[in-house]
N, C-alpha and C positions, 0 to 999 in steps of 0.2 A: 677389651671387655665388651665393647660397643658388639664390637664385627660378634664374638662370642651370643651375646642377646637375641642378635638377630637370628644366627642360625638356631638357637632354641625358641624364636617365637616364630621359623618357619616349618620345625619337625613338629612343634605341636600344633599350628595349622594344618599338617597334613596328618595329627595324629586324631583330632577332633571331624577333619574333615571326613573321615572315613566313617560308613553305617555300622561296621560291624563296635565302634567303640561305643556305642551306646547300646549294645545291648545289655550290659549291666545296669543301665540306669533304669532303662523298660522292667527287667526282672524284677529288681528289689521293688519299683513303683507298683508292683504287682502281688507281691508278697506282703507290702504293709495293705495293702485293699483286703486281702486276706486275712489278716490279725485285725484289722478292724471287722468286718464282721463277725469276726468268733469273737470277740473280746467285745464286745453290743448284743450279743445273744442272752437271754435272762437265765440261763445256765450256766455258763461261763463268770457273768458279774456274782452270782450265789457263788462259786466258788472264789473266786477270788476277795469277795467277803469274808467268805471265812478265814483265806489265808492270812487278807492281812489283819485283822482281826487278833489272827493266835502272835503273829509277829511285832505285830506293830499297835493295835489298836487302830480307831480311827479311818474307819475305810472311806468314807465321803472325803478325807483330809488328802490320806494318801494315795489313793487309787486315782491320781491326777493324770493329765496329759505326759506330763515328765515320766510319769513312772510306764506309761503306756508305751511313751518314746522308747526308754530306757529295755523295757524287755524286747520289742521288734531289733532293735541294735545288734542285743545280748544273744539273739537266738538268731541274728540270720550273719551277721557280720563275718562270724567267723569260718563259716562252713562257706555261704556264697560268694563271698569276698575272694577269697581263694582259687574261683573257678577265672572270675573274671581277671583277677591282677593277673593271674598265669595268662591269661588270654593276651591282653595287651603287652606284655612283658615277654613273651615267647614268641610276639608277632611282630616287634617292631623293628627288628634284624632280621630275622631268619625270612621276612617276607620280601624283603630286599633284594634276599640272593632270589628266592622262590620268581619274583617277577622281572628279573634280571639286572634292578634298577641301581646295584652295588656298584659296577665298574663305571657305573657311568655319576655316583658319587665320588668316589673315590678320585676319579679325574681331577678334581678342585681341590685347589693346594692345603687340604685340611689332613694332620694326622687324623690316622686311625684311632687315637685314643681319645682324640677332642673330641671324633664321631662317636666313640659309643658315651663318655660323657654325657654328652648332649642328648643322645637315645633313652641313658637311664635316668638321666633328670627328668625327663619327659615323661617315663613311667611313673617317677612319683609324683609328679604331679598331678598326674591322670587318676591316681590312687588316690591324693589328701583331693580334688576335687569331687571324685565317684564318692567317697566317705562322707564328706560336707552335704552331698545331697543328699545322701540316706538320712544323715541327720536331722537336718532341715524338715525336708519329708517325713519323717520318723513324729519327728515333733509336730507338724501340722495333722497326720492320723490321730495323734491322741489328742490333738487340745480339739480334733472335730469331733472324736466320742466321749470326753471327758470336759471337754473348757478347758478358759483360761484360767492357771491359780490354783494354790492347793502345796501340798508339799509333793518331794519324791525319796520315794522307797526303793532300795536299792539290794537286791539280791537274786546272788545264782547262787550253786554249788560251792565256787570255789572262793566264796568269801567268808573269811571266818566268821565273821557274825551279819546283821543288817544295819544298812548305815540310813540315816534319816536327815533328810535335808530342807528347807524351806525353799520356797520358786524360785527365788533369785539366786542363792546360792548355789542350787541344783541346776540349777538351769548355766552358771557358770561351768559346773563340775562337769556337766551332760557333754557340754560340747569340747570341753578341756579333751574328755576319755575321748571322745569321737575323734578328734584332730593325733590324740596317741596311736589312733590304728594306723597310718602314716608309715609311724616307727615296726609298729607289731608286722607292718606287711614286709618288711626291708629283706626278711628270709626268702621272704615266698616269689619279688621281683629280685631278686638275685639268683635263684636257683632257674627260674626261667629264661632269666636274661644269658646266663649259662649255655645254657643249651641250648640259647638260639645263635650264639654264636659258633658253633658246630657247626659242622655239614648235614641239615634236619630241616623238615619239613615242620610251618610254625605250628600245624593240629599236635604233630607229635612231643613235641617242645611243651605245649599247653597240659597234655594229658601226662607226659612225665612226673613232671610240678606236681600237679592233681596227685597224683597218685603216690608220690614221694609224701607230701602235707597227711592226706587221710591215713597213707600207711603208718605215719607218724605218730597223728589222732589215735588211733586204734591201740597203737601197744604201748603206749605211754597211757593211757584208761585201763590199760589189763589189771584186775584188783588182786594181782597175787604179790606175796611178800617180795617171791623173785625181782621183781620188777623193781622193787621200790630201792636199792641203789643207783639204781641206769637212769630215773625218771628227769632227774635234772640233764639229762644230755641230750633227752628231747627235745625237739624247737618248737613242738605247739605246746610245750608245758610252761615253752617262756612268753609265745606268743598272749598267755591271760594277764602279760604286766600290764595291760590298759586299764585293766579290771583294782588296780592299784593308784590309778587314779580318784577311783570313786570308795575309796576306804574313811570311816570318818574322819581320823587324821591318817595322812598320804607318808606311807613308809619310804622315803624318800631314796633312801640309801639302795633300801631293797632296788626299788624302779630303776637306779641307774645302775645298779648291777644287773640286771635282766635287759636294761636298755643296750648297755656294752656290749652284753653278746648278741644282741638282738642285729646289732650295727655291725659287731664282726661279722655275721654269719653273710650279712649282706652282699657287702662289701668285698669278701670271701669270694661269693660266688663272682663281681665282679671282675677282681682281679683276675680268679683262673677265666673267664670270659675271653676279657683281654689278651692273654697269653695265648691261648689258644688262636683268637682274629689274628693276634699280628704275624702270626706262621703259618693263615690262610691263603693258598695259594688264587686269589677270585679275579683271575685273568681263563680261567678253565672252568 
């Protein structure tokens, strides 16, 4: 387990040590600067008065840091999140072979399955850490345009009603859902981790994922009746079980039914991953 440790605290030394893995942390740091200015503009705060207002009542109470956090999450997590987990998750094999450095891992007496193991724990970890900071971050945007304190307001689209929380509770719930994206992402590095165990360059491994996820997006939103048998066998329809953390009471049963497939779909992609590596010929 020792010798195990090690090699996972030296692929995520080399997975941290790399520029291009902070580029997700630079974007989203970039994106909440942007909801802060619109969300501090006296047009913006007039709407948002009113909205919460019609919802909730109490806009000095609700329109808190948390609730500020809470929608920057809501609105960037799920769409940019996606670009980036494919990014590190399509690149952390496939770039192996790409810069020749596979055969000359493989030389060390480690199966190939402990190697990608270790590859894909790495990925998630790189995910529950890139999430934790949006968070973090998330949260320091709002309490600078709103303060510290206040309750939080909780709503998109796909919540059947709005949920209302006090700071400290909200502020447990906040980061509860944040640390759930973890899980919500398990599709989206499984399906990259996939294809980078192919014979594939790691841009095309990235933009596959990419376009596999929004093709997803797209026809599971189609508002025709057609659709509405197939919509459960979408993965971004299950990807909003995060969004079931922040329900006023937490439908429990629901989330580990969403979470199971959430974990199959993952792990899925791992497995045909594997299968595929261990009948890679990477002496040619």
């Amino acid at each position: 387990m020792s010798l195990f440790l090690r090699q996972l605290g030296w692929e995520l030394f080399r997975l941290f040590a790399r520029r291009r893995t902070y580029i997700g942390f630079g974007i989203f740091l970039l994106v909440e600067v942007l909801f802060y200015y619109v969300w501090t503009r006296e047009k913006a705060e007039a709407q948002m008065e009113q909205f919460i207002g019609n919802v909730a009542g109490g806009f000095d109470e609700y329109f808190s840091g948390l609730t500020l956090a809470f929608l920057i999450v809501a609105f960037t997590m799920l769409l940019l999140g996606v670009v980036f987990v494919a990014l590190i998750a399509g690149d952390i094999l496939a770039k192996e072979t790409e810069d020749g450095n596979l055969r000359l891992i493989l030389v060390r007496p480690i199966s190939r399955l402990r190697l990608l193991v270790i590859k894909f724990l790495s990925c998630q970890i790189y995910t529950t850490v890139l999430f934790l900071f949006v968070g973090v971050t998330a949260l320091a945007v709002g309490c600078l345009g709103r303060g510290w304190g206040g309750g939080m307001l909780v709503w998109t689209p796909e919540l059947p009603k709005v949920s209302l929380f006090g700071w400290w509770e909200g502020m447990g719930r906040y980061f509860f859902a944040v640390l759930g994206f973890s899980l919500v992402y398990l599709p989206v590095t499984g399906i990259a981790f996939m294809l980078g165990c192919f014979r594939i360059k790691p841009a095309a491994a990235t933009i596959v994922t990419v376009a596999i996820i929004v093709a997803d997006r797209v026809l599971s939103a189609i508002p025709l009746p057609a659709f509405d048998p197939y919509r459960e066998y979408f993965i971004t329809s299950r990807m909003d079980a995060w969004l079931l953390l922040l329900y006023q009471d937490i439908p429990w049963a629901r989330f580990w039914e969403q979470s199971g497939w959430l974990l199959g779909i993952g792990l899925t992609g791992f497995v045909i991953g594997w299968l595929v590596f261990e009948r890679r010929d990477v002496k040619s």
